[in-house]
The first five atom37 places (N, CA, C, CB, O) and aatype in JSON, in Angstrom:
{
  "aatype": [20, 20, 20, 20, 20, 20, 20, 20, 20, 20, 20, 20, 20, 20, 20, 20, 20, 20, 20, 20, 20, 20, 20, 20, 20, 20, 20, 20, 20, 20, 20, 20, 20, 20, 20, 20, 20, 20, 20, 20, 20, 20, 20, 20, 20, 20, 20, 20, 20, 20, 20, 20, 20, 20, 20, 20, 20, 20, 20, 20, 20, 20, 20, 20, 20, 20, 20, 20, 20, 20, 20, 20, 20, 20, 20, 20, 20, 20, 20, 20, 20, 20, 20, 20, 20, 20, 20, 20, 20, 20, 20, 20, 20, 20, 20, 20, 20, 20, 20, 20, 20, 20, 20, 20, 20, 20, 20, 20, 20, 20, 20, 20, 20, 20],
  "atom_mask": [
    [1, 1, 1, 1, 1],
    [1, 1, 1, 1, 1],
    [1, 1, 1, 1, 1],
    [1, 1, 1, 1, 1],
    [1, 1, 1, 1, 1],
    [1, 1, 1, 1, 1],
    [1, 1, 1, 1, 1],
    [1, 1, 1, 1, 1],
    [1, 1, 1, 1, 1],
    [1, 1, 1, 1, 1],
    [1, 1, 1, 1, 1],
    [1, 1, 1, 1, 1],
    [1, 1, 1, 1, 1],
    [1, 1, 1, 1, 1],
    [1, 1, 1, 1, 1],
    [1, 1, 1, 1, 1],
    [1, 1, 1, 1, 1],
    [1, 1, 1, 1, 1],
    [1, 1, 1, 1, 1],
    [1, 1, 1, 1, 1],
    [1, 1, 1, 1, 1],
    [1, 1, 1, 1, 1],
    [1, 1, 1, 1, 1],
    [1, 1, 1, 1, 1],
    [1, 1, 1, 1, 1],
    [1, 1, 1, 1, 1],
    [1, 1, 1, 1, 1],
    [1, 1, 1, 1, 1],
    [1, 1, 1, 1, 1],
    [1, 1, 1, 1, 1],
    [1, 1, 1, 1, 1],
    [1, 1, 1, 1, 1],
    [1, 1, 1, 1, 1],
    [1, 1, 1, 1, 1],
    [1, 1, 1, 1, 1],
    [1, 1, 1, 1, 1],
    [1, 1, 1, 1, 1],
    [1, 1, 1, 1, 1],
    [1, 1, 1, 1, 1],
    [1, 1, 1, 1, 1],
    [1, 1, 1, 1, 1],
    [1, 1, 1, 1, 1],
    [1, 1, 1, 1, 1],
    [1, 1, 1, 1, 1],
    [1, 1, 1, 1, 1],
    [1, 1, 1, 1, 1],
    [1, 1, 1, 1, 1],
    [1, 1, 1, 1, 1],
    [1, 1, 1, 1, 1],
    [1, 1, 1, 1, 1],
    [1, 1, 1, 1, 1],
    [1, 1, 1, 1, 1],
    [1, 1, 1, 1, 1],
    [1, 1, 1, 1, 1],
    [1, 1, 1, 1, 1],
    [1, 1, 1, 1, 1],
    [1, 1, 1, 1, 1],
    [1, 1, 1, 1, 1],
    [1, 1, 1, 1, 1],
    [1, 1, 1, 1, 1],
    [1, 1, 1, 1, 1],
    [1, 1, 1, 1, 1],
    [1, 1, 1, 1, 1],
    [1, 1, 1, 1, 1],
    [1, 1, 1, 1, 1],
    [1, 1, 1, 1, 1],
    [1, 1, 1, 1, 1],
    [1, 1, 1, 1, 1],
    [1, 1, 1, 1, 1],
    [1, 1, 1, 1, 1],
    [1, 1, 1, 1, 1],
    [1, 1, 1, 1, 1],
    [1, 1, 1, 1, 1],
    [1, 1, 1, 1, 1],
    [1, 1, 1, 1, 1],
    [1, 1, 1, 1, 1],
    [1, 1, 1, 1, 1],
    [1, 1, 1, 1, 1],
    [1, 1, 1, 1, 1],
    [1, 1, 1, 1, 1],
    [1, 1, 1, 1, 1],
    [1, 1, 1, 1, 1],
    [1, 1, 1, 1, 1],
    [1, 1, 1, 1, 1],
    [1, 1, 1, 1, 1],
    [1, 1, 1, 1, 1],
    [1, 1, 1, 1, 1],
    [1, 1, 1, 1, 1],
    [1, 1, 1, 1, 1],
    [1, 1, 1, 1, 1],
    [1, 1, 1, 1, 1],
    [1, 1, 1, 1, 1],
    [1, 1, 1, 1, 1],
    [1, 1, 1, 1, 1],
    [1, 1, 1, 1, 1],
    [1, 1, 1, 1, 1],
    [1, 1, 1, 1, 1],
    [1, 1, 1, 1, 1],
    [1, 1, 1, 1, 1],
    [1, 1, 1, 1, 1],
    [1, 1, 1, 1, 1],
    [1, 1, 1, 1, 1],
    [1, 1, 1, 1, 1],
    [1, 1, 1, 1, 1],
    [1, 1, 1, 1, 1],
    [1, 1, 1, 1, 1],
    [1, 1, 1, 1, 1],
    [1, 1, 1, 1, 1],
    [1, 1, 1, 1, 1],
    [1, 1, 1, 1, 1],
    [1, 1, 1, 1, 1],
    [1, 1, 1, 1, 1],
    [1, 1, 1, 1, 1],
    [1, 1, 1, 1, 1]
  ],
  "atom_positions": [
    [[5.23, -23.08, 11.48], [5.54, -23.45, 12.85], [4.24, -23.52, 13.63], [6.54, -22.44, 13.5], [3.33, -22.73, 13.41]],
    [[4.14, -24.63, 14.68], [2.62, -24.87, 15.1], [2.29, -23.69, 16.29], [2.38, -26.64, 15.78], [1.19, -23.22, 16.55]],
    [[3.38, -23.42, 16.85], [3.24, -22.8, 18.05], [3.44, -21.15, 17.98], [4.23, -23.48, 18.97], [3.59, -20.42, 18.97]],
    [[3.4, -20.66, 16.37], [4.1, -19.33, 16.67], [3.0, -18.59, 16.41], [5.44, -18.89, 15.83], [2.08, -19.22, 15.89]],
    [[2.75, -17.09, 16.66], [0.92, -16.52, 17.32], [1.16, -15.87, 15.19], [0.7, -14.36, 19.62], [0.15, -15.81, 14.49]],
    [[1.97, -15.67, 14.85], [2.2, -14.98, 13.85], [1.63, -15.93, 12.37], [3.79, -14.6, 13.98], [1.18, -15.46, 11.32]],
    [[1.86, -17.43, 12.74], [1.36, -18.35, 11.53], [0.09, -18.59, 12.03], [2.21, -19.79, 11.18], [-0.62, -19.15, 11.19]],
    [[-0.43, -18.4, 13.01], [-1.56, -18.67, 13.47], [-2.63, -17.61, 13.03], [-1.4, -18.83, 14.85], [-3.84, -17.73, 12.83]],
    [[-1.61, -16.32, 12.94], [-2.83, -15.13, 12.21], [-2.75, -15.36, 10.7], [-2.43, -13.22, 12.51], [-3.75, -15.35, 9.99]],
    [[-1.46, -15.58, 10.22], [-1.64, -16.36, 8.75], [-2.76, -17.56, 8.45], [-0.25, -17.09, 8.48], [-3.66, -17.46, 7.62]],
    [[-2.56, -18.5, 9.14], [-3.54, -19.58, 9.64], [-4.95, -19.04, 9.76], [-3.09, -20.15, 11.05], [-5.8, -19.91, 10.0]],
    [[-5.43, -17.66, 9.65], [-6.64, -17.76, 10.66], [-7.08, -18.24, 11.68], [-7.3, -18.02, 10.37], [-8.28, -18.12, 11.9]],
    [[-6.08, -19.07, 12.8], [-6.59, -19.31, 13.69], [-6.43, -18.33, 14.91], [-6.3, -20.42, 13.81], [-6.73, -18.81, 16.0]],
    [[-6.08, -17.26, 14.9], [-6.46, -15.85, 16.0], [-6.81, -14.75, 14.98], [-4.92, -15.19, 17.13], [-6.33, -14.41, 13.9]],
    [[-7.63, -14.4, 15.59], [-8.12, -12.56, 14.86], [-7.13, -12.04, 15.25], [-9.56, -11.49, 15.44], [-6.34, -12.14, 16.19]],
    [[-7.37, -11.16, 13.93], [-6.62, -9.53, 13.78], [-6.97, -8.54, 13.25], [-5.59, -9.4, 13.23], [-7.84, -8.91, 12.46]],
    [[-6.84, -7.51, 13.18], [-7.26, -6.49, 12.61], [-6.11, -6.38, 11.28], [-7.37, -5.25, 13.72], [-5.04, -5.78, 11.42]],
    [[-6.56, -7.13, 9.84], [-5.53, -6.65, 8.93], [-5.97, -6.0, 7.84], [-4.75, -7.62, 8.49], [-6.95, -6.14, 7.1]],
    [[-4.79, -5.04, 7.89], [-4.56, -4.01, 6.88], [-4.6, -4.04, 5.35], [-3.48, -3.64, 7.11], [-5.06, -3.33, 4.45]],
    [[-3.72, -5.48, 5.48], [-3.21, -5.62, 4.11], [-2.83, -7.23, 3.77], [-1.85, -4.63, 3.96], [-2.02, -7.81, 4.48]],
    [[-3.4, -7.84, 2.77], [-3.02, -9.2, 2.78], [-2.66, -9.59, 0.84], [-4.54, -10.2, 3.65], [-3.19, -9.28, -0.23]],
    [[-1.58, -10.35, 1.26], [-1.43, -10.99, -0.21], [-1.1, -12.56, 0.16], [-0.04, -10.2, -1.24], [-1.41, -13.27, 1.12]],
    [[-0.06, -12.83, -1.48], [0.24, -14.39, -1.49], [1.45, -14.52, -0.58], [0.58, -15.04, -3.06], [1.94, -15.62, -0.37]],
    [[1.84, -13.61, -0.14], [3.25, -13.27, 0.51], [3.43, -12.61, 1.41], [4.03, -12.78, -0.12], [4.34, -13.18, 2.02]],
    [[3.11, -11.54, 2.05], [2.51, -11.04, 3.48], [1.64, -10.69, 4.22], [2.71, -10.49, 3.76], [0.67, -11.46, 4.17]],
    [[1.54, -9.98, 4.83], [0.45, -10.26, 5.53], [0.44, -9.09, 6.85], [0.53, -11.9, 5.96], [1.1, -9.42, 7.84]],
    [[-0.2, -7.88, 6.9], [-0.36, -6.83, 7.92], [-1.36, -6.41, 8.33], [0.1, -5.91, 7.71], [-2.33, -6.01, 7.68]],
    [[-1.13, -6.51, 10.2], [-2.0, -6.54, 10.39], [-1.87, -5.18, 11.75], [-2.4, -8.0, 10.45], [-0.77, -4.64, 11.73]],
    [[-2.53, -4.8, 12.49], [-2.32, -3.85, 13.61], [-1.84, -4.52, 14.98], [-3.65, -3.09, 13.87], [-2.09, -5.57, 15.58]],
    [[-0.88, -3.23, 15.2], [-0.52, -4.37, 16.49], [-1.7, -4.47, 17.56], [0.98, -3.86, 17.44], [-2.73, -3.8, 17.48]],
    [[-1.42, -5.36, 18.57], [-2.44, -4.98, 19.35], [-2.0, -4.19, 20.54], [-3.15, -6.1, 19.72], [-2.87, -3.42, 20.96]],
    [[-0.68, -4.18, 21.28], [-0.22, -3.54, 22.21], [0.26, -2.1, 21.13], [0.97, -4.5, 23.11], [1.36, -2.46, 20.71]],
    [[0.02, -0.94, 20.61], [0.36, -0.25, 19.75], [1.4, 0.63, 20.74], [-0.83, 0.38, 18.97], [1.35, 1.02, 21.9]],
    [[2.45, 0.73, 19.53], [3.55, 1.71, 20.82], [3.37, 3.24, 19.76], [6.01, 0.9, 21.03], [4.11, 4.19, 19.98]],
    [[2.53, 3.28, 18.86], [1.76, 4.88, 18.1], [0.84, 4.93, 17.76], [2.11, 5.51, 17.03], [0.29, 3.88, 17.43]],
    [[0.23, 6.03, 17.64], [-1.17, 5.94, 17.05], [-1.51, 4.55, 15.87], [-1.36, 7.48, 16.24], [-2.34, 3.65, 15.87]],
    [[-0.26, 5.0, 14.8], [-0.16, 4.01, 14.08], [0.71, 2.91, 13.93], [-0.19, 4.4, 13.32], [1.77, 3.16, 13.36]],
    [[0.48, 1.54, 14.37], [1.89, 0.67, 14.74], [1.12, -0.44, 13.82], [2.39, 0.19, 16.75], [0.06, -0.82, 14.31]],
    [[1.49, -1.03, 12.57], [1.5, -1.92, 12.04], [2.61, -3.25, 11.82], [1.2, -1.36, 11.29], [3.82, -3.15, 11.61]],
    [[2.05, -4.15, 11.88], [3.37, -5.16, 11.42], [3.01, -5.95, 10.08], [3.73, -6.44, 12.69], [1.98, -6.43, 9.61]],
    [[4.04, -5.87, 9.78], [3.74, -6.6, 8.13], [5.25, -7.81, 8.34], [4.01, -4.94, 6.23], [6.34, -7.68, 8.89]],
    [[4.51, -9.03, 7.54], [4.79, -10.32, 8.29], [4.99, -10.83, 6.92], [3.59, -11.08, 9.38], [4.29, -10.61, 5.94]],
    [[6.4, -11.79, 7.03], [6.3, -12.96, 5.77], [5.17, -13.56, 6.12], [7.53, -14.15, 5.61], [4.61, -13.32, 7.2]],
    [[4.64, -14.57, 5.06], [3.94, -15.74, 5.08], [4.76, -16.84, 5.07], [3.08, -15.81, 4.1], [4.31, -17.96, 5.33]],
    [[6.1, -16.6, 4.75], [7.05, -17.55, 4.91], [7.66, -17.77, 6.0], [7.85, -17.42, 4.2], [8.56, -16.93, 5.94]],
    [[7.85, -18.63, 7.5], [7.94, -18.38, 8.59], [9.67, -18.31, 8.35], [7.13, -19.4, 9.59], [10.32, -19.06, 7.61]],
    [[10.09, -17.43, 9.0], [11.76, -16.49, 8.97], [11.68, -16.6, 10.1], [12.14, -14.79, 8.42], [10.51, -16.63, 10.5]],
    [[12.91, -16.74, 11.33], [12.95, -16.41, 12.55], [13.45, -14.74, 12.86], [13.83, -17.48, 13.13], [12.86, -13.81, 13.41]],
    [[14.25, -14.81, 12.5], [15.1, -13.87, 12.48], [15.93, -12.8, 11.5], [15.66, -14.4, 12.92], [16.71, -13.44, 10.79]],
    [[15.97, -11.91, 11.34], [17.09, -10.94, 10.04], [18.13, -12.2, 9.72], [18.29, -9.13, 10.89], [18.16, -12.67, 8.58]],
    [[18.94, -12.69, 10.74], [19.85, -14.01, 10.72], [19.63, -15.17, 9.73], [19.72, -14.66, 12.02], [20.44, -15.7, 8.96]],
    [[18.21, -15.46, 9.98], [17.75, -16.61, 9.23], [17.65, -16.16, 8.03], [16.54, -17.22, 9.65], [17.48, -17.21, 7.41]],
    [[17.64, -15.14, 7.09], [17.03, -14.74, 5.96], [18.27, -14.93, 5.26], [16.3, -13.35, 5.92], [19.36, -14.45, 5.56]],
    [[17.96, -15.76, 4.19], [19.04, -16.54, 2.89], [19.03, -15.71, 1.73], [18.5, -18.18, 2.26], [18.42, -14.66, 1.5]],
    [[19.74, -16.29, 1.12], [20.01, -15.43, -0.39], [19.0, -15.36, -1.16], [21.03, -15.99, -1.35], [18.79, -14.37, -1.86]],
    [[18.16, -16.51, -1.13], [16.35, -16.51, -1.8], [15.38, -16.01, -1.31], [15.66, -17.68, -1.93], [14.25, -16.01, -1.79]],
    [[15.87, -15.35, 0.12], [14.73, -14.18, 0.95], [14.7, -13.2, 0.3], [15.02, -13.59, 2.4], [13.67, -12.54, 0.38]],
    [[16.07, -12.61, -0.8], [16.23, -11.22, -0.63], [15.11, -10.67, -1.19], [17.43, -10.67, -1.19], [14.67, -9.64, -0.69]],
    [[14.29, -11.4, -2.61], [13.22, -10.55, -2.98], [12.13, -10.37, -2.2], [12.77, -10.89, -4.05], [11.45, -9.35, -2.18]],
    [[11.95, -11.44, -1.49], [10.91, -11.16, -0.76], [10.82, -10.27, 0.36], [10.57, -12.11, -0.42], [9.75, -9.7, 0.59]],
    [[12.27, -10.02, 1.38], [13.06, -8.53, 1.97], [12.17, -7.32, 1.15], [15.13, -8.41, 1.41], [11.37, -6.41, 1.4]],
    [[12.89, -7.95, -0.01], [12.5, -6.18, -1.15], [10.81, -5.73, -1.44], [13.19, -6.48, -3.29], [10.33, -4.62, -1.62]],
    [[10.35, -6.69, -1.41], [8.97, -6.73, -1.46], [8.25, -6.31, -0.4], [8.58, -7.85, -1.72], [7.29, -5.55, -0.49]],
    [[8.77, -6.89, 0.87], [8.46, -6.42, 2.23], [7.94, -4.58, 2.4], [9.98, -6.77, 3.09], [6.86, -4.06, 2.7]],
    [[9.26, -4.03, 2.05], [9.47, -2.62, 1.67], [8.48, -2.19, 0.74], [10.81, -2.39, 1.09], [8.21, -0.99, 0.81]],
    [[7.9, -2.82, -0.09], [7.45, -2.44, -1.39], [5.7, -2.07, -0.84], [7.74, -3.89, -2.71], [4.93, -1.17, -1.18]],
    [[5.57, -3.14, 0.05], [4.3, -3.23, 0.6], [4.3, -2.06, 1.95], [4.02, -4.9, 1.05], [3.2, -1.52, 2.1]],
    [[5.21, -1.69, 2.77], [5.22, -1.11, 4.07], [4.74, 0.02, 2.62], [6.82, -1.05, 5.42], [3.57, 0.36, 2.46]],
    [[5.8, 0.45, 1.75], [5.72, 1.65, 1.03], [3.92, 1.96, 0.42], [6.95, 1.42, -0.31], [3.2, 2.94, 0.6]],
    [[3.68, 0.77, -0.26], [1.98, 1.03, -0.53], [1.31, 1.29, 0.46], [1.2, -0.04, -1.06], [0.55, 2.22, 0.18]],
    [[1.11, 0.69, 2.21], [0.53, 0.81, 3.0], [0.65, 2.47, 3.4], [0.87, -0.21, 3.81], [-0.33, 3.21, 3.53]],
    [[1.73, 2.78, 3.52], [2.06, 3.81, 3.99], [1.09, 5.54, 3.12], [3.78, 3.56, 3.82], [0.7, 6.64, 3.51]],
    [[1.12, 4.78, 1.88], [0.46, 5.22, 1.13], [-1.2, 5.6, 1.16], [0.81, 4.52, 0.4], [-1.88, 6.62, 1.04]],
    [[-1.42, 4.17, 1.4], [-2.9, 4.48, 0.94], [-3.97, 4.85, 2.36], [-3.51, 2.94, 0.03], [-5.14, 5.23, 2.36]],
    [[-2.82, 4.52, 3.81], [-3.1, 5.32, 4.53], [-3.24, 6.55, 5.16], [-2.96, 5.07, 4.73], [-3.72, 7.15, 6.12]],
    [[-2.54, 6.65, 4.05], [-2.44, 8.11, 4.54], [-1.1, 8.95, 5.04], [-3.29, 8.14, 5.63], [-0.98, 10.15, 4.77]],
    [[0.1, 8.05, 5.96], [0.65, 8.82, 6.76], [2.45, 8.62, 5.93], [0.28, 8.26, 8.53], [3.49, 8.49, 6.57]],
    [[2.34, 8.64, 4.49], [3.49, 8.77, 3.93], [4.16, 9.66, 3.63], [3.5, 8.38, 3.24], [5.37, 9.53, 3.4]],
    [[3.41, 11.02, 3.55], [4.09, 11.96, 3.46], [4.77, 13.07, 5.16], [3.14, 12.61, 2.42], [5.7, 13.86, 5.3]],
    [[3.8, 12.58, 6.0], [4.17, 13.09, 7.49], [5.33, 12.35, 7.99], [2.96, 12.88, 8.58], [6.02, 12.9, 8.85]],
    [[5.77, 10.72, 7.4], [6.94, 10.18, 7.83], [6.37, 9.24, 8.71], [7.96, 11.12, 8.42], [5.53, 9.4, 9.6]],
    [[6.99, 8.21, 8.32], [7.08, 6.87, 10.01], [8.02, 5.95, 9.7], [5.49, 5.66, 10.46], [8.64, 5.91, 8.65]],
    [[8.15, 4.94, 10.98], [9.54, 4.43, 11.22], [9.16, 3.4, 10.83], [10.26, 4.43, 12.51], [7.96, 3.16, 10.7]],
    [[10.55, 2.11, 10.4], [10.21, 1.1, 10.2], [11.08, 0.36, 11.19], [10.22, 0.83, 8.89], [12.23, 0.8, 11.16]],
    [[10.91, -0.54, 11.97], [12.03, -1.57, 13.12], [11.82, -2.88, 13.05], [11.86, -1.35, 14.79], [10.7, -3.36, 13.19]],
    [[12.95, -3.62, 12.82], [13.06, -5.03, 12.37], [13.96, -4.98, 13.9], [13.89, -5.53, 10.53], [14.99, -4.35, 14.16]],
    [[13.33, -5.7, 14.6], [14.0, -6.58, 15.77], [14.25, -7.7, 15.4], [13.29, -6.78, 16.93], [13.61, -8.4, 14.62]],
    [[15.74, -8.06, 16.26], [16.46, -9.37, 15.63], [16.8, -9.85, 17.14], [18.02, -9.1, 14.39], [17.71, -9.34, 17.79]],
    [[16.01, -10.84, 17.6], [16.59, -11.86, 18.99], [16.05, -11.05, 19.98], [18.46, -12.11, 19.28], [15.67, -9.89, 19.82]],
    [[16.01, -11.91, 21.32], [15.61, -11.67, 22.14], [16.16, -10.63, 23.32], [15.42, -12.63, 22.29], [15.84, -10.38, 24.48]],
    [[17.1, -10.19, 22.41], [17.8, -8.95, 23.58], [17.32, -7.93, 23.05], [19.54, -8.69, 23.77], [17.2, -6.99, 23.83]],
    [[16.85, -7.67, 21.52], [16.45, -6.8, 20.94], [14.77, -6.35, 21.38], [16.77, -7.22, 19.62], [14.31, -5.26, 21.06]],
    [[14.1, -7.23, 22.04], [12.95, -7.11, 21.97], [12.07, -7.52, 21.18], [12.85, -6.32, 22.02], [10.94, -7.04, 21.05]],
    [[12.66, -8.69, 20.42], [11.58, -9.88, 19.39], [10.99, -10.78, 20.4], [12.53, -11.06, 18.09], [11.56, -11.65, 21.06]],
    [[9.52, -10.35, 20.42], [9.25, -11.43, 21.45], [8.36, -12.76, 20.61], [8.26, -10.65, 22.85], [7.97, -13.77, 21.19]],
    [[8.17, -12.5, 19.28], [7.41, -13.41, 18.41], [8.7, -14.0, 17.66], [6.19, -12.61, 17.39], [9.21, -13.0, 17.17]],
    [[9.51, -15.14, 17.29], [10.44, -15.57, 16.96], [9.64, -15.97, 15.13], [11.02, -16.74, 18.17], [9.36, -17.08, 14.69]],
    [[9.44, -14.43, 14.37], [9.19, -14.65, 12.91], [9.37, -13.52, 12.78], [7.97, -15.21, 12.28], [9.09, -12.7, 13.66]],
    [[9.98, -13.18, 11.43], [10.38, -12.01, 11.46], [9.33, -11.07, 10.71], [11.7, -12.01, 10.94], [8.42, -11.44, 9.97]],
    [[9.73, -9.52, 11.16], [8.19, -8.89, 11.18], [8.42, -7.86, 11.32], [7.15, -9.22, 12.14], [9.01, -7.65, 12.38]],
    [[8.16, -6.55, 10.4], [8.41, -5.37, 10.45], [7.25, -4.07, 10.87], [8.92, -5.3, 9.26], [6.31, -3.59, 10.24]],
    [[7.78, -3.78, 12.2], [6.91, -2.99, 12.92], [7.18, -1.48, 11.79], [7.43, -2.91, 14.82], [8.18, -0.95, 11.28]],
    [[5.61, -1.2, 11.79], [5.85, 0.4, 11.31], [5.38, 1.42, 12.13], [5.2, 0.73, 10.02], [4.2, 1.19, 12.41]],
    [[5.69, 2.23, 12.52], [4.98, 3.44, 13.8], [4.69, 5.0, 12.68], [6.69, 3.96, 15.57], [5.23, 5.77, 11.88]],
    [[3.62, 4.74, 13.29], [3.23, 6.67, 12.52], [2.72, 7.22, 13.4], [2.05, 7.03, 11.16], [2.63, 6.83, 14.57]],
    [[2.27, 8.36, 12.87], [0.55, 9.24, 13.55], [1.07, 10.25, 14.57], [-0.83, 7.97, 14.66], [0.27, 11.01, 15.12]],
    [[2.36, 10.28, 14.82], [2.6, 11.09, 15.3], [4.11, 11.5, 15.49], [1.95, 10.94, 16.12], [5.09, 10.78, 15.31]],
    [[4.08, 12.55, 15.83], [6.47, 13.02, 15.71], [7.2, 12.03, 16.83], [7.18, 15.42, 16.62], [7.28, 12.25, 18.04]],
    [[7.73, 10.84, 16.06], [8.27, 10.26, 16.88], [9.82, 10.55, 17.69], [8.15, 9.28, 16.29], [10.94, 10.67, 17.17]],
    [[9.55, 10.6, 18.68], [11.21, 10.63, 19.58], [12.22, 9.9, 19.64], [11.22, 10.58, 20.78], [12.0, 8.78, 19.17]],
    [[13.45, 10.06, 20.1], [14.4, 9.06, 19.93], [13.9, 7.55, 20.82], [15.87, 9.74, 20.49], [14.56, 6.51, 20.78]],
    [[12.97, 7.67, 21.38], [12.1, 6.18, 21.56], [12.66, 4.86, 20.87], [10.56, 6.35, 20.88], [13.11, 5.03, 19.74]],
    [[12.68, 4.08, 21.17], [12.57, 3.07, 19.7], [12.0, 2.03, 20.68], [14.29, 2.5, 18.61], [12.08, 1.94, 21.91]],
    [[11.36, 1.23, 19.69], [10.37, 0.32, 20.42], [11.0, -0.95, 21.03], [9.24, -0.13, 19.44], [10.3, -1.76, 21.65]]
  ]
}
């Protein structure tokens, strides 16, 4: 999609600070962070929404997980615990229309949710 800020960090055409990159996602730090540690890990496949995701998403869903799980890892904050939040639409608070899984650590999170 030409206009969305999320293919554009896929794209290289905006910096980011990323974490973690393959043939298939792509994480990077948020920049408004709502925790010490707030990462998003991103298809490379542009998804709008949980909605939009088809029966040929599911491995890549599963993979999604597979990667939050390594990150979580090799940063460090997997055994202290952090959240994972998939916002779906604009009442939810998706304000980037691709879908994208925020992770929050670094510290005891509250019934907060982002």
């Amino acid at each position: 999609m030409e206009d969305c800020v999320f293919c554009k960090i896929i794209n290289r055409e905006i910096p980011s600070q990323i974490v973690y990159e393959d043939d298939k996602v792509i994480a990077f730090n948020d920049v408004n962070p709502a925790a010490p540690i707030h990462i998003l890990v991103v298809p490379k496949k542009h998804i709008e929404t949980l909605l939009d995701v088809k029966n040929e998403d599911s491995e890549l869903i599963s993979y999604i997980y597979q990667v939050i799980n390594k990150i979580a890892k090799e940063k460090g904050f997997a055994e202290k615990g952090f959240r994972v939040i998939v916002n779906c639409g604009k009442d939810s608070g998706q304000e980037v229309m691709h879908i994208h899984f925020h992770v929050l650590g670094g510290k005891k999170l509250g019934d907060k949710i982002v």
